[in-house]
LUMKOLVEX-824934 format. One record per residue (C-alpha): residue number from 1; residue in one letter; x, y, z. Coordinates in Angstrom, 2 decimals. Layout:
BEGIN
REC  resi  resn       c1       c2       c3
REC   NUM     a        X        Y        Z
...
% end
This chain:
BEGIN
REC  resi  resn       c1       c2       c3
REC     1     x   -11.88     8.09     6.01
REC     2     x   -13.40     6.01     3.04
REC     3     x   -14.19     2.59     3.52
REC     4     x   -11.40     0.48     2.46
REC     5     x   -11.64    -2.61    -0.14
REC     6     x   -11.37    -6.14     1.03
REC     7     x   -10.36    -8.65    -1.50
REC     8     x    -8.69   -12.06    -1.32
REC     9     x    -4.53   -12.22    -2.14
REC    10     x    -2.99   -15.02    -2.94
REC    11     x     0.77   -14.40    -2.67
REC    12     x     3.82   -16.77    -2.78
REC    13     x     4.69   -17.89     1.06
REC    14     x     8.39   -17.10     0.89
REC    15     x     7.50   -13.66    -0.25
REC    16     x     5.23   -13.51     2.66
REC    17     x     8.23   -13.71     4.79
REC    18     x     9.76   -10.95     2.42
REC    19     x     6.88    -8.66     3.33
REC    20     x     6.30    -9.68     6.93
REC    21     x     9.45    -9.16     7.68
REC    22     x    10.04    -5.86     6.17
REC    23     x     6.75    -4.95     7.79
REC    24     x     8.21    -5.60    11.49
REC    25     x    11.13    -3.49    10.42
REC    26     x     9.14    -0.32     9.70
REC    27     x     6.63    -1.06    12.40
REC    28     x     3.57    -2.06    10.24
REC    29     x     1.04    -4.66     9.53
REC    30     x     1.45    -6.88     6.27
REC    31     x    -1.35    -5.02     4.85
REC    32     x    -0.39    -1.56     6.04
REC    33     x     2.84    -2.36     4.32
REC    34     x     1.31    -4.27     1.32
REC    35     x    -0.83    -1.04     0.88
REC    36     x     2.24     1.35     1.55
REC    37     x     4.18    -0.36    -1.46
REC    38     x     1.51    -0.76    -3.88
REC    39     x     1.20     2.98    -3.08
REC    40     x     4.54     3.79    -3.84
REC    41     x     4.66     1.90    -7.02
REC    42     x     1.34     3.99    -8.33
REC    43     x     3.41     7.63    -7.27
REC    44     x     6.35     6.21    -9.10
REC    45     x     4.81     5.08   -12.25
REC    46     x     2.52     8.16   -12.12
REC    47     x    -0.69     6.92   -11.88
REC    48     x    -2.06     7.67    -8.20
REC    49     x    -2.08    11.46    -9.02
REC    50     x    -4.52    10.71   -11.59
REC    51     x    -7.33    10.03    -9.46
REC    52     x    -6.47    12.40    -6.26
REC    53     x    -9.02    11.02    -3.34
REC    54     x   -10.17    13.77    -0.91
REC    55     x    -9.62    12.19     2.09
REC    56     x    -6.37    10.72     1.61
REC    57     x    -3.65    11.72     3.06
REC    58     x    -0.80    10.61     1.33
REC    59     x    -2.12    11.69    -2.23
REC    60     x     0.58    14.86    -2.63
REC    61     x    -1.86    17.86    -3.42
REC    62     x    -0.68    20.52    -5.87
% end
């Protein structure tokens, strides 16, 4: 698995409590879910299939 990238995030506290909360309801960490929905937003606007990584899973292959 590649090495992931740490940076700092500076994020509004109520929609901390957003996240974290929504995280315990799938069963993730805040920045398993953080990364989940940035993830999502780059499928839907069509811009994570533009750089396909080989070892990651949840780029769709074609």
């Amino acid at each position: 698995m590649a090495k992931k990238k740490n940076f700092p995030l500076r994020i509004d506290p109520a929609l901390y409590e957003v996240i974290e909360q929504w995280a315990q309801d799938e069963f993730r960490s805040v920045n398993a879910h953080i990364e989940f929905l940035l993830r999502e937003a780059a499928k839907q606007a069509g811009r994570l299939n533009k750089r396909k990584r080989k070892n990651d899973p949840d780029v769709e292959r074609s």
